[in-house]
PyMOL Python script that loads the backbone (N, CA, C, O; Angstrom):
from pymol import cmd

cmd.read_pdbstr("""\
ATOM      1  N   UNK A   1       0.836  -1.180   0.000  1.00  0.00           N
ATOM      2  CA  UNK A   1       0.000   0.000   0.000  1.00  0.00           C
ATOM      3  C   UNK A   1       0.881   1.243   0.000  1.00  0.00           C
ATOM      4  O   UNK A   1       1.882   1.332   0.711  1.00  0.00           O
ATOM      5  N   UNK A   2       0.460   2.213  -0.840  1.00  0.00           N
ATOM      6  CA  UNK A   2       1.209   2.922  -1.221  1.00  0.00           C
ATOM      7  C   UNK A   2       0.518   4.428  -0.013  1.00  0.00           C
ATOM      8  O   UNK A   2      -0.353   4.232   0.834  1.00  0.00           O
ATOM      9  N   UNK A   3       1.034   5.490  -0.209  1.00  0.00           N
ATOM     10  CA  UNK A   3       0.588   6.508   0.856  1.00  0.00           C
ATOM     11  C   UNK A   3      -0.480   7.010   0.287  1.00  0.00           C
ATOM     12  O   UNK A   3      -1.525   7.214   0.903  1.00  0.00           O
ATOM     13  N   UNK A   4      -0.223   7.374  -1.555  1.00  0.00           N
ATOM     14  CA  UNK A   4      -1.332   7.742  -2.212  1.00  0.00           C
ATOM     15  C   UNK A   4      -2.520   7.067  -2.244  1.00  0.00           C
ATOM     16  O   UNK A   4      -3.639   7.564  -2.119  1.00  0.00           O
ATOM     17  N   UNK A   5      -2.205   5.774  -2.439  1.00  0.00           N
ATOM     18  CA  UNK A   5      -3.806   5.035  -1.544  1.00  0.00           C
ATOM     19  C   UNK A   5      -4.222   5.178  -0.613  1.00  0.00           C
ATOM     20  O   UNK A   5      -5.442   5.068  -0.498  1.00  0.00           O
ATOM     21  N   UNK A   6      -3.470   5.470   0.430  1.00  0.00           N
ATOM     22  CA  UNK A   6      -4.101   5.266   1.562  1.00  0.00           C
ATOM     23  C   UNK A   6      -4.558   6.883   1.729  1.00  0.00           C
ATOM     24  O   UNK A   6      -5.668   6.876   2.263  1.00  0.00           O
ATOM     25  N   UNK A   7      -4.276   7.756   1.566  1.00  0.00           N
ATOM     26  CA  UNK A   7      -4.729   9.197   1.133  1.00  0.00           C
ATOM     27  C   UNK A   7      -6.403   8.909   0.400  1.00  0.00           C
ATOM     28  O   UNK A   7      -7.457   8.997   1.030  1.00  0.00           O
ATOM     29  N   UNK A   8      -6.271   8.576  -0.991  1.00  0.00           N
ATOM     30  CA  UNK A   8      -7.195   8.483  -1.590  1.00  0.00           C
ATOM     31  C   UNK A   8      -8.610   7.640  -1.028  1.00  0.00           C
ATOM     32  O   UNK A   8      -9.814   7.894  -1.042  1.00  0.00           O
ATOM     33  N   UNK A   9      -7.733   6.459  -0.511  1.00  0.00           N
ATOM     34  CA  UNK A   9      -8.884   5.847   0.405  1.00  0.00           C
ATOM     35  C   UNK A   9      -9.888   6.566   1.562  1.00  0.00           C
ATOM     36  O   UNK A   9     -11.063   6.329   1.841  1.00  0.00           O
ATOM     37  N   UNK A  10      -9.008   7.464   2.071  1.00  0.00           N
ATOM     38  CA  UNK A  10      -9.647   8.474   3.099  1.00  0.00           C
ATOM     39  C   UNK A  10     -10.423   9.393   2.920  1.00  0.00           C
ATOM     40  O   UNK A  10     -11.244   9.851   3.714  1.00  0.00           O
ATOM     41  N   UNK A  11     -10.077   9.876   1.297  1.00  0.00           N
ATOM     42  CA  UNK A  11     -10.783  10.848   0.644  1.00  0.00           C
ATOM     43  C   UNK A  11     -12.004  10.636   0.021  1.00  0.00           C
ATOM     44  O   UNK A  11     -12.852  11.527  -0.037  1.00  0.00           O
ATOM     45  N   UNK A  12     -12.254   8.912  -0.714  1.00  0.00           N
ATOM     46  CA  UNK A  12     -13.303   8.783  -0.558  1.00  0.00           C
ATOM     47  C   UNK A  12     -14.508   8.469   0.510  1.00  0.00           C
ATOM     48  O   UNK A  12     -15.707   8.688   0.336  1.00  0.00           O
ATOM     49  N   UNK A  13     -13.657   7.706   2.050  1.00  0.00           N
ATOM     50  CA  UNK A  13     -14.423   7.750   2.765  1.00  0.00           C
ATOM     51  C   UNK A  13     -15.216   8.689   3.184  1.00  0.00           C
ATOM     52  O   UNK A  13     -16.405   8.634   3.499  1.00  0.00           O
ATOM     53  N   UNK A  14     -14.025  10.097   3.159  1.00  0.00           N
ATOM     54  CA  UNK A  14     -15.103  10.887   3.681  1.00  0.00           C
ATOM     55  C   UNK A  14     -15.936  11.725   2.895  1.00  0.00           C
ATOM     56  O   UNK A  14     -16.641  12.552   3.473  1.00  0.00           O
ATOM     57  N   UNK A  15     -15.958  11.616   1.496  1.00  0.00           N
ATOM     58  CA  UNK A  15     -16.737  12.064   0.239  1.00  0.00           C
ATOM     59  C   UNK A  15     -17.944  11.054   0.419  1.00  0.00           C
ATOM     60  O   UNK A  15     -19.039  11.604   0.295  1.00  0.00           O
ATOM     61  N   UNK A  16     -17.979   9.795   0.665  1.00  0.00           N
ATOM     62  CA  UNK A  16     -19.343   9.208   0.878  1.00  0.00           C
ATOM     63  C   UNK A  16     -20.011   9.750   2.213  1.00  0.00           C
ATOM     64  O   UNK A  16     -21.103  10.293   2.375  1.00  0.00           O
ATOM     65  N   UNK A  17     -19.029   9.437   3.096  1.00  0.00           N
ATOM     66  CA  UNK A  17     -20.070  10.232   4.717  1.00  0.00           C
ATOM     67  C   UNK A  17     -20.299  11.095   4.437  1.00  0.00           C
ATOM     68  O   UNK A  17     -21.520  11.066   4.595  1.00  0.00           O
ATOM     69  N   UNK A  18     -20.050  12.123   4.041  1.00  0.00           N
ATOM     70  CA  UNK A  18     -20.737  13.626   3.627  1.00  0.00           C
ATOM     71  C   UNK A  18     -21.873  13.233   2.999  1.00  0.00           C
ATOM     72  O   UNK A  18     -22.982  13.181   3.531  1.00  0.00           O
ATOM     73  N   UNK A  19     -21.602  12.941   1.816  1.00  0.00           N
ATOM     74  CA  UNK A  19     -22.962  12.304   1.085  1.00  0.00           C
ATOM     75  C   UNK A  19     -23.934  11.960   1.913  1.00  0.00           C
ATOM     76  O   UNK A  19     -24.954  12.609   2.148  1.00  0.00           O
ATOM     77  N   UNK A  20     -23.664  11.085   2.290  1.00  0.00           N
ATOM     78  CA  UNK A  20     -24.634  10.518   3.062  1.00  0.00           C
ATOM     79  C   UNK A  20     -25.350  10.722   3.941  1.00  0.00           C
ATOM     80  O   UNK A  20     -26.464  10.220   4.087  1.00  0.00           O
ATOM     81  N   UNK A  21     -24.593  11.799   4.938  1.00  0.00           N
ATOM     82  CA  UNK A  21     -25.032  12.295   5.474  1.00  0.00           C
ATOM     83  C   UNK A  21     -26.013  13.748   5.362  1.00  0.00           C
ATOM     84  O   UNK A  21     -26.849  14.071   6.206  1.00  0.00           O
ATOM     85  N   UNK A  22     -25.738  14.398   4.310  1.00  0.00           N
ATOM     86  CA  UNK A  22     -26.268  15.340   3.637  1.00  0.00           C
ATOM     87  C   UNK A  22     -27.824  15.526   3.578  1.00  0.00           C
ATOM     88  O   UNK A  22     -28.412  16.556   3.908  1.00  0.00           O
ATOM     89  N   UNK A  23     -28.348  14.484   3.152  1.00  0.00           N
ATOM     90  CA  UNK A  23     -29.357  14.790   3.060  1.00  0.00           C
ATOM     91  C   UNK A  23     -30.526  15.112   4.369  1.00  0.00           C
ATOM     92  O   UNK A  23     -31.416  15.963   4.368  1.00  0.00           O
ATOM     93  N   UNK A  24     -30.158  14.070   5.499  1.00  0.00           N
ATOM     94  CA  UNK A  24     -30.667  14.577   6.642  1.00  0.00           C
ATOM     95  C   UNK A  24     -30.601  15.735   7.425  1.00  0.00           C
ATOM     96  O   UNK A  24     -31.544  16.292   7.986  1.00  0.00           O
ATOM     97  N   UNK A  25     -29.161  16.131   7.426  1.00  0.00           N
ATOM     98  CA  UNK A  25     -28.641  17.116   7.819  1.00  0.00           C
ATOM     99  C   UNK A  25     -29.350  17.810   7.428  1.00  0.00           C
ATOM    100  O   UNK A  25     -30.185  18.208   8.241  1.00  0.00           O
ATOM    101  N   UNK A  26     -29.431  18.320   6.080  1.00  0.00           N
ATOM    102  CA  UNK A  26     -30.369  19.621   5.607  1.00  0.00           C
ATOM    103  C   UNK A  26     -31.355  19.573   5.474  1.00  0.00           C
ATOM    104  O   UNK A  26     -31.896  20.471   4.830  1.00  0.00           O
ATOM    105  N   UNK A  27     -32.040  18.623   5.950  1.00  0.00           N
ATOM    106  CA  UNK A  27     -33.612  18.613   6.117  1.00  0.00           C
ATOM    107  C   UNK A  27     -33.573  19.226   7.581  1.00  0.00           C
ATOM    108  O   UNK A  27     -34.141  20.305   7.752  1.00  0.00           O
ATOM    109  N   UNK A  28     -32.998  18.662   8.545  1.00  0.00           N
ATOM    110  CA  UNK A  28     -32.917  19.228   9.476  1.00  0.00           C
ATOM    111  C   UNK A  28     -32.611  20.386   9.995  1.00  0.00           C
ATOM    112  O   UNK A  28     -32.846  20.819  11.123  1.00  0.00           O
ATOM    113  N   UNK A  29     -31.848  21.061   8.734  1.00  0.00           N
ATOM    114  CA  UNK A  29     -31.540  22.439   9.103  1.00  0.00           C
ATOM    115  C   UNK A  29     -32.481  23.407   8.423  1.00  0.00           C
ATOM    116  O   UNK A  29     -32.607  24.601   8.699  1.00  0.00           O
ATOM    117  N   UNK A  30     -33.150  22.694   7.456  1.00  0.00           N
ATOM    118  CA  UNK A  30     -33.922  23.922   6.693  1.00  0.00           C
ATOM    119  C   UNK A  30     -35.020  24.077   7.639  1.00  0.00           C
ATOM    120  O   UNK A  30     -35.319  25.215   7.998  1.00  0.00           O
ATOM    121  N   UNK A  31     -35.752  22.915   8.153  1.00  0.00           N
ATOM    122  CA  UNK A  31     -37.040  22.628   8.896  1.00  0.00           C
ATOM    123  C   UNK A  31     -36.817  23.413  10.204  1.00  0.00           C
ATOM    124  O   UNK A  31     -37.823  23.964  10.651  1.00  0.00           O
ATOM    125  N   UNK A  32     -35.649  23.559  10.903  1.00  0.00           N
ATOM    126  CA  UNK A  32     -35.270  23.701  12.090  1.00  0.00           C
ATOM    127  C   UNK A  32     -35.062  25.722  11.750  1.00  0.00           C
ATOM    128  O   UNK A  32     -34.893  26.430  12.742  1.00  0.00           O
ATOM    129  N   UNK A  33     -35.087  26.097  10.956  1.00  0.00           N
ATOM    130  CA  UNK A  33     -34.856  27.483  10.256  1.00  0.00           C
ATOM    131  C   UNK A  33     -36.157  27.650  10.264  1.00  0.00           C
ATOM    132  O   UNK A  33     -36.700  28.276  11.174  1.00  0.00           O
ATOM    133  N   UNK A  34     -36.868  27.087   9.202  1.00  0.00           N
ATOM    134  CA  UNK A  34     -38.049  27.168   9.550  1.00  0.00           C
ATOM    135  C   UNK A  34     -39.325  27.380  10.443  1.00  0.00           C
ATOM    136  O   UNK A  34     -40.382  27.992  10.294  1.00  0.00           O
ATOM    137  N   UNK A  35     -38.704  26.520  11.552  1.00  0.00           N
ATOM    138  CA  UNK A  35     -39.723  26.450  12.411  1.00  0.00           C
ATOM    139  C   UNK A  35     -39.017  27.983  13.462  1.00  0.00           C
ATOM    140  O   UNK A  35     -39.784  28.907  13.735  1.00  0.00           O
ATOM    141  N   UNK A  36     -37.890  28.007  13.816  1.00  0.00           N
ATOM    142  CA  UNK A  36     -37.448  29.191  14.546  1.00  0.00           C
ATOM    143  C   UNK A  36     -38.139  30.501  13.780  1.00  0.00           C
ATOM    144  O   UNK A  36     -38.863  31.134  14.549  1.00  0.00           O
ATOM    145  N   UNK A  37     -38.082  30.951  12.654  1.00  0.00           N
ATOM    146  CA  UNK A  37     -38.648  31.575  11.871  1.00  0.00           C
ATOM    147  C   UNK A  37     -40.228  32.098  13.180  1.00  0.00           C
ATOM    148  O   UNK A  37     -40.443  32.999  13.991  1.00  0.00           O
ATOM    149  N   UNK A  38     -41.022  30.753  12.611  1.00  0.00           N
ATOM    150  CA  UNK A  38     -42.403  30.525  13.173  1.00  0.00           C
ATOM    151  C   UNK A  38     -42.777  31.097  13.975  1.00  0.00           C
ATOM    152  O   UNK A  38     -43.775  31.818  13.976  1.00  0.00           O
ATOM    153  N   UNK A  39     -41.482  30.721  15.466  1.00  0.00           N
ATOM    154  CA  UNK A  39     -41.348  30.791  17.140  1.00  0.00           C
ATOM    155  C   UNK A  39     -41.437  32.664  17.019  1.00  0.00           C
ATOM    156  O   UNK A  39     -42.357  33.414  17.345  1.00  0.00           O
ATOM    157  N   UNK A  40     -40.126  32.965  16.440  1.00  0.00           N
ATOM    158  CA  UNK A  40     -40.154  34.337  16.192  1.00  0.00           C
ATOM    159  C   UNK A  40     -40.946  35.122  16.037  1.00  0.00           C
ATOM    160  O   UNK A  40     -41.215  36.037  16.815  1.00  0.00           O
ATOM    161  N   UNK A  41     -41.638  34.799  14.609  1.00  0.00           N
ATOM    162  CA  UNK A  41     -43.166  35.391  14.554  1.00  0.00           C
ATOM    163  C   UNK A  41     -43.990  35.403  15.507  1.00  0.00           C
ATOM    164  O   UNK A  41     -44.350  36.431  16.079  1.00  0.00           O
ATOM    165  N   UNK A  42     -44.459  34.002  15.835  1.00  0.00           N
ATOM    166  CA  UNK A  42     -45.745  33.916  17.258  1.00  0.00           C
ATOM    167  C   UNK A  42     -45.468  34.507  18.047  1.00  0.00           C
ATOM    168  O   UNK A  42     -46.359  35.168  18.582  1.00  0.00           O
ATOM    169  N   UNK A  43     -43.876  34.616  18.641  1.00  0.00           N
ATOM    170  CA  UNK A  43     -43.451  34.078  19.861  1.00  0.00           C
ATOM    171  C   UNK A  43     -43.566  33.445  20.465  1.00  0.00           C
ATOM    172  O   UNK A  43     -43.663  33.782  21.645  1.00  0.00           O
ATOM    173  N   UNK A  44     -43.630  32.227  20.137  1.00  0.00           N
ATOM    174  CA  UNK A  44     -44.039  30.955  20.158  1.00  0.00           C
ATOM    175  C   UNK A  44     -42.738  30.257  21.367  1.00  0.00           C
ATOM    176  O   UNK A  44     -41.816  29.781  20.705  1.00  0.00           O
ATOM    177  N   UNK A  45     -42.541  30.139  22.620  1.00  0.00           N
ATOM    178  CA  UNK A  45     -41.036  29.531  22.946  1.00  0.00           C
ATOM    179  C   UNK A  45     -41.021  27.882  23.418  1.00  0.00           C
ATOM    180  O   UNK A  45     -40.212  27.387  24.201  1.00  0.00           O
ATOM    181  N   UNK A  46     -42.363  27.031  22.585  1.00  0.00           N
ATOM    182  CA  UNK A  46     -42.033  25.805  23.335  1.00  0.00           C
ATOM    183  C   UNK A  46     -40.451  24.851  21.999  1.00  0.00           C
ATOM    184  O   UNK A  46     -40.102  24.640  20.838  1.00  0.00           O
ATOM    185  N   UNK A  47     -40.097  24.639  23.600  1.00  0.00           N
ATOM    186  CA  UNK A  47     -39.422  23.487  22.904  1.00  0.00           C
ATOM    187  C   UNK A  47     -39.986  22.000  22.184  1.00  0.00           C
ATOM    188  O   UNK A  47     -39.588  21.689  21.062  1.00  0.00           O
ATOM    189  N   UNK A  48     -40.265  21.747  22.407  1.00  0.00           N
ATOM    190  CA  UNK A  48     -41.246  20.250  21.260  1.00  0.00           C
ATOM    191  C   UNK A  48     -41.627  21.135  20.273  1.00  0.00           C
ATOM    192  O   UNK A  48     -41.327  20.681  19.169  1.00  0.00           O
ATOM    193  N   UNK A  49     -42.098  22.077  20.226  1.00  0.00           N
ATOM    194  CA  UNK A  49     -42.407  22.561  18.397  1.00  0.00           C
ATOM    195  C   UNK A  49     -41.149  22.415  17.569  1.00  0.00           C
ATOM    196  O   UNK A  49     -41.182  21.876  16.463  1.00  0.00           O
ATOM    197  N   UNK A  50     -39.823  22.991  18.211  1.00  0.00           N
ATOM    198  CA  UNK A  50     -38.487  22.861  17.463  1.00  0.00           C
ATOM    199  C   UNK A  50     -38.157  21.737  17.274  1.00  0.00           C
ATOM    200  O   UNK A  50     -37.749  21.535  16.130  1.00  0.00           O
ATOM    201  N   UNK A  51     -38.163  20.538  18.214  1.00  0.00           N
ATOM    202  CA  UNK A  51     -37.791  19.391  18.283  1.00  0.00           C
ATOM    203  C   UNK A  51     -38.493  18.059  17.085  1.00  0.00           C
ATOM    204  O   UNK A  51     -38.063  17.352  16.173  1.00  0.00           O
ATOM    205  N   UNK A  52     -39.717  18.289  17.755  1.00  0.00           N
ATOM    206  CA  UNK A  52     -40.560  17.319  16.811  1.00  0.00           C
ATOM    207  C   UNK A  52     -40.228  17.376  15.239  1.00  0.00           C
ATOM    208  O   UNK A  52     -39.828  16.385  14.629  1.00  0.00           O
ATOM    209  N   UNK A  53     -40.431  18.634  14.642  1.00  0.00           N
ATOM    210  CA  UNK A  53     -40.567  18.909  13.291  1.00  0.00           C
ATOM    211  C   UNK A  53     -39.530  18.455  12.320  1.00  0.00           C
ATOM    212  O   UNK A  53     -39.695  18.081  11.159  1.00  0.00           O
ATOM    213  N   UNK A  54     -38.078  18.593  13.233  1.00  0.00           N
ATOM    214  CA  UNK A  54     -36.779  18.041  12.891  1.00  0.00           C
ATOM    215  C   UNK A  54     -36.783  16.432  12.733  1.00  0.00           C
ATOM    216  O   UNK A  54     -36.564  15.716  11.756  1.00  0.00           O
ATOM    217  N   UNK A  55     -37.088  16.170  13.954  1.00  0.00           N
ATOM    218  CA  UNK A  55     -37.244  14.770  13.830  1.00  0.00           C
ATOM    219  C   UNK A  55     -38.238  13.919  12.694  1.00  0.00           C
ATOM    220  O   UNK A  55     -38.186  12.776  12.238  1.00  0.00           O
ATOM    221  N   UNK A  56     -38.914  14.770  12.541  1.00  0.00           N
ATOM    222  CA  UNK A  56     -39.847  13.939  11.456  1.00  0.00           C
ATOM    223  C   UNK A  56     -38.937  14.172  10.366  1.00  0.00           C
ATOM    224  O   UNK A  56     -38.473  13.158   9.844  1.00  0.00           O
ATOM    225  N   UNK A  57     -38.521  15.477   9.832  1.00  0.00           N
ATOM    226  CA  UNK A  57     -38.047  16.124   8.670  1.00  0.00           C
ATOM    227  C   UNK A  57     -36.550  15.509   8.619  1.00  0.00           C
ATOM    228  O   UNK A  57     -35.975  15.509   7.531  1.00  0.00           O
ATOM    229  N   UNK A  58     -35.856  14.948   9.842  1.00  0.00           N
ATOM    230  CA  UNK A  58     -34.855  13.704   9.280  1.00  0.00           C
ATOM    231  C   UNK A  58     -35.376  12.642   8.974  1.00  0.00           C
ATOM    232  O   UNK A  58     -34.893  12.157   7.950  1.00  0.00           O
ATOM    233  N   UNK A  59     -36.327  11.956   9.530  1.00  0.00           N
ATOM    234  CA  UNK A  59     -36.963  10.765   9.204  1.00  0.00           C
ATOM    235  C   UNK A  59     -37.505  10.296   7.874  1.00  0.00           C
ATOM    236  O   UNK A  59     -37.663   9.208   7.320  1.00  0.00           O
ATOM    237  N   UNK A  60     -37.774  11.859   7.525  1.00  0.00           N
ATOM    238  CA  UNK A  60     -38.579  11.661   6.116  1.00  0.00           C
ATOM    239  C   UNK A  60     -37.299  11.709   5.297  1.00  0.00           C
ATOM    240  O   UNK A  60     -37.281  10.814   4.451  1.00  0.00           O
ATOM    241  N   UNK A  61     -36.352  12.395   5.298  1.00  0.00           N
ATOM    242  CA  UNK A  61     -35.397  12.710   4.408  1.00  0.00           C
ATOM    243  C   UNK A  61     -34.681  11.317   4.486  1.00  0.00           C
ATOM    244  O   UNK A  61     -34.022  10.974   3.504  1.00  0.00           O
ATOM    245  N   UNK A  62     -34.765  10.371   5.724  1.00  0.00           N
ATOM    246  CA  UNK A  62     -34.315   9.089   5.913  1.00  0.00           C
ATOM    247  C   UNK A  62     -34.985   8.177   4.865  1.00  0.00           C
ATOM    248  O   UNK A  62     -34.294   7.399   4.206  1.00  0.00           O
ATOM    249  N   UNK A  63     -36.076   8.246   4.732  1.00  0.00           N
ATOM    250  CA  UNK A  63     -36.728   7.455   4.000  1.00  0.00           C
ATOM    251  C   UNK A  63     -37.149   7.569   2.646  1.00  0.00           C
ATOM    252  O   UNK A  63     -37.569   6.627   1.974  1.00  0.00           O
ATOM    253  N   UNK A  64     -36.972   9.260   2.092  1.00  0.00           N
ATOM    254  CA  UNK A  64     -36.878   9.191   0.721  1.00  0.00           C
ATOM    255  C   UNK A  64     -35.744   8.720  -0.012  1.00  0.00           C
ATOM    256  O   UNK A  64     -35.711   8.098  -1.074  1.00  0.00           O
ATOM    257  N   UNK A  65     -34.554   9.232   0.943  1.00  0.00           N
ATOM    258  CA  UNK A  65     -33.087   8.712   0.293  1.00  0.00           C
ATOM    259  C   UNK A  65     -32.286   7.185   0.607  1.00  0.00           C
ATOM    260  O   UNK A  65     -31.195   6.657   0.392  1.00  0.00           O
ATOM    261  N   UNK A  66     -33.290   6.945   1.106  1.00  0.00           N
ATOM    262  CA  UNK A  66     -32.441   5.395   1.688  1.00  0.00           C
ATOM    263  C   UNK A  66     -31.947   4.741   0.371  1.00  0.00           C
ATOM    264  O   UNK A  66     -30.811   4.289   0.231  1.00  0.00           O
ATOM    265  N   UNK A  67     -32.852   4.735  -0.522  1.00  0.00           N
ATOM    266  CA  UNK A  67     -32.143   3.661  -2.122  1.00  0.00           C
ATOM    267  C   UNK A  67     -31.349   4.028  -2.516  1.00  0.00           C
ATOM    268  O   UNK A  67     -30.540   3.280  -3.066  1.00  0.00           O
ATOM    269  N   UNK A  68     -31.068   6.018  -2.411  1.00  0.00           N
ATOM    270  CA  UNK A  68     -29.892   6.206  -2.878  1.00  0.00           C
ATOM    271  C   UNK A  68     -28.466   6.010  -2.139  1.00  0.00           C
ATOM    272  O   UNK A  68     -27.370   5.548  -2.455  1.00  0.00           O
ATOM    273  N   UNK A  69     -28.841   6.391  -1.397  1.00  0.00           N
ATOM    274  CA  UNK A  69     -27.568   6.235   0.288  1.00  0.00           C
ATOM    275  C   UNK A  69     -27.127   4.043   0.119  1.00  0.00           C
ATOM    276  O   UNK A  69     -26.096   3.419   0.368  1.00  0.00           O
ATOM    277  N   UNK A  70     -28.169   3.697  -0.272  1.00  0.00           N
ATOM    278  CA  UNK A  70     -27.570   2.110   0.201  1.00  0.00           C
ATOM    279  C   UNK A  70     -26.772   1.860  -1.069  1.00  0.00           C
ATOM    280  O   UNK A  70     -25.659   1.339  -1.144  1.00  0.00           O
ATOM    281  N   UNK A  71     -27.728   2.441  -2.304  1.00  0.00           N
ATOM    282  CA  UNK A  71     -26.368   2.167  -3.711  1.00  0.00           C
ATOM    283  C   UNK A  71     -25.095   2.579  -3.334  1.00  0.00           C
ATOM    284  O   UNK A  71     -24.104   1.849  -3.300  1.00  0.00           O
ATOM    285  N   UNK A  72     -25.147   4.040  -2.984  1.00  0.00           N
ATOM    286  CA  UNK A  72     -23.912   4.790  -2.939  1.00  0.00           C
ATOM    287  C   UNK A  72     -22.844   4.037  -2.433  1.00  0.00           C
ATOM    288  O   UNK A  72     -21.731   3.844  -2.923  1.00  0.00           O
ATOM    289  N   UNK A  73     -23.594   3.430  -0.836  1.00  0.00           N
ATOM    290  CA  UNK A  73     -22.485   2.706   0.116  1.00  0.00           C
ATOM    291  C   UNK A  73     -22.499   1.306  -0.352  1.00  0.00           C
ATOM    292  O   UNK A  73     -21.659   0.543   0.124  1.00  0.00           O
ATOM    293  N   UNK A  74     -23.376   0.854  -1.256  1.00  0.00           N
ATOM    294  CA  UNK A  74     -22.946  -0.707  -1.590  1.00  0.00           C
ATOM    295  C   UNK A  74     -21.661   0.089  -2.881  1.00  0.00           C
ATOM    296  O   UNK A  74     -20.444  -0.096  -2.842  1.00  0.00           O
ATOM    297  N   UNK A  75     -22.236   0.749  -3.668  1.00  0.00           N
ATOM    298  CA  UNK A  75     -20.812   0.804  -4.554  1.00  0.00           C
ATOM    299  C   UNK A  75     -19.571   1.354  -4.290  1.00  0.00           C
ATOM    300  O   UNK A  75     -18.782   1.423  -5.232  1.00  0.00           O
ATOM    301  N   UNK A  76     -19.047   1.988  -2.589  1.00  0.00           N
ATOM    302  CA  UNK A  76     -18.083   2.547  -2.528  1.00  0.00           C
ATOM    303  C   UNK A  76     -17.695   0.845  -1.620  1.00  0.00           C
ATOM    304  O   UNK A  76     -16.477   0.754  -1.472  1.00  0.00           O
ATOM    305  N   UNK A  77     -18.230  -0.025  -1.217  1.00  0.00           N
ATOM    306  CA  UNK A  77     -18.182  -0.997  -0.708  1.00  0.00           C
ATOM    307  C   UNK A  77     -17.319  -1.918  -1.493  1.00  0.00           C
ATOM    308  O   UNK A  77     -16.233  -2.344  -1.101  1.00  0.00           O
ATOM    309  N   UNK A  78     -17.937  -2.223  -2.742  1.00  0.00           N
ATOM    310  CA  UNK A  78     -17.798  -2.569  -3.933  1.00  0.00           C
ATOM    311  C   UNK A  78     -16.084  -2.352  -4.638  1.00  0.00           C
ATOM    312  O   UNK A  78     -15.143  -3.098  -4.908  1.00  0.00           O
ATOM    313  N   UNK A  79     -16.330  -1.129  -4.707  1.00  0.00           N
ATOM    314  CA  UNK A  79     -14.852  -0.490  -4.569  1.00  0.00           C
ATOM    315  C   UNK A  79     -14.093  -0.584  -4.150  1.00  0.00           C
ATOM    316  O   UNK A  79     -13.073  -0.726  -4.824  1.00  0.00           O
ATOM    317  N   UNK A  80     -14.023  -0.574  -2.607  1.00  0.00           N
ATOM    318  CA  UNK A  80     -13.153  -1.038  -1.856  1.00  0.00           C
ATOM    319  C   UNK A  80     -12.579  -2.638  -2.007  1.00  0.00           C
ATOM    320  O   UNK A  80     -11.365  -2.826  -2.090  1.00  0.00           O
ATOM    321  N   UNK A  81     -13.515  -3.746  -2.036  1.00  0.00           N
ATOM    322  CA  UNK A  81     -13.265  -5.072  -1.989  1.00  0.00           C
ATOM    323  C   UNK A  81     -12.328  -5.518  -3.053  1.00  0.00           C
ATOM    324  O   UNK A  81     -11.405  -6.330  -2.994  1.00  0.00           O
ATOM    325  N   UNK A  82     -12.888  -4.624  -4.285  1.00  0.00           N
ATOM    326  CA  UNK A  82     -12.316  -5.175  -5.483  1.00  0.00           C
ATOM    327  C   UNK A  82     -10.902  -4.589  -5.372  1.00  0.00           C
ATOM    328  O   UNK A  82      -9.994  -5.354  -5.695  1.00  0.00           O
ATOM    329  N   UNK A  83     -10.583  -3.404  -4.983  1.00  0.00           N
ATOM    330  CA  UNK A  83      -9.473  -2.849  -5.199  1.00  0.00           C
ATOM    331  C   UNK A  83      -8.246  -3.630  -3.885  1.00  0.00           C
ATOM    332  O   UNK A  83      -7.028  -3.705  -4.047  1.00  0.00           O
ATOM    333  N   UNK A  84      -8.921  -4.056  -2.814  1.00  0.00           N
ATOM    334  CA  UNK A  84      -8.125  -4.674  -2.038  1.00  0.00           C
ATOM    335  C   UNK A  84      -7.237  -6.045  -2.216  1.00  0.00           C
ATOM    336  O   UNK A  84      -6.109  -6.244  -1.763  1.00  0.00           O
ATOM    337  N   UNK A  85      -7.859  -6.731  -2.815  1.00  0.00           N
ATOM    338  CA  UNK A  85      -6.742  -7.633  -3.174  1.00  0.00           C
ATOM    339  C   UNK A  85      -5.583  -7.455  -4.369  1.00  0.00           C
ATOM    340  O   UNK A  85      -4.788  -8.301  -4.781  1.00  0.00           O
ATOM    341  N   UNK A  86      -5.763  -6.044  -4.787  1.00  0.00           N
ATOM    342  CA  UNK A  86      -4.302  -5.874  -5.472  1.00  0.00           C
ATOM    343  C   UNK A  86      -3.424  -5.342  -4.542  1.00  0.00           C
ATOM    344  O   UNK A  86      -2.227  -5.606  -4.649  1.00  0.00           O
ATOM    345  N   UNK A  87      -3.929  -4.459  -3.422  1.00  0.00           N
ATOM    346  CA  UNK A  87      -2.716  -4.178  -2.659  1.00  0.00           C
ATOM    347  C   UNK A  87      -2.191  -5.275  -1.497  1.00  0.00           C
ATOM    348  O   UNK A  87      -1.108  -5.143  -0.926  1.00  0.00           O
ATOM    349  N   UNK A  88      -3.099  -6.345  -1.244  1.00  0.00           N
ATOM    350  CA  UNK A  88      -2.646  -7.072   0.067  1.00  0.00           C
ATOM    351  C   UNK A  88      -1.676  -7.999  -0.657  1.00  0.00           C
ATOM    352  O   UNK A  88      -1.963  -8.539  -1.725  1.00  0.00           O
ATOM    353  N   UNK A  89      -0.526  -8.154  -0.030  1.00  0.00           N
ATOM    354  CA  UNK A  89       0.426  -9.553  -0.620  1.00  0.00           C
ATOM    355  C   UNK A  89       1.181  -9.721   0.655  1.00  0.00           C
ATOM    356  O   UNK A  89       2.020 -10.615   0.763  1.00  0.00           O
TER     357      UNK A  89
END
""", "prot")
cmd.dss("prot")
cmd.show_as("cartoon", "prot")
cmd.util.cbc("prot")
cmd.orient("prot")
């Protein structure tokens, strides 16, 4: 194993976790903008209004993207396996 692999290897790891993580994240942040927005206006100060809305709005973002998130990580998976037995000897 060379350093540049092992560099590159890192670089895609963390190019998929981002990915992957992405999409919840910003559901959670737009919804969570959103709803502060709301609080502001009403003056609204319960906590469970902020809380709940997030949680659904990752959940949902969990469940629209799951097919894409499991390709992504089966093919960086994929990637990895195949490319490993040229460097192990």
């Amino acid at each position: 194993m060379t350093a540049d692999y092992i560099t590159g290897f890192f670089f895609e790891a963390i190019k998929v976790t981002l990915l992957l993580s992405a999409p919840m994240l910003l559901a959670g942040l737009v919804v969570g903008l959103l709803v502060s927005i709301f609080q502001s206006v009403t003056s609204i100060n319960e906590m469970t209004l902020a809380f709940i809305p997030k949680m659904l709005a990752v959940a949902l973002a969990l469940i629209v993207f799951f097919p894409w998130m499991m390709q992504t990580l089966v093919s960086f998976t994929e990637q990895m396996f195949a490319g490993m037995n040229h460097y192990i000897r």
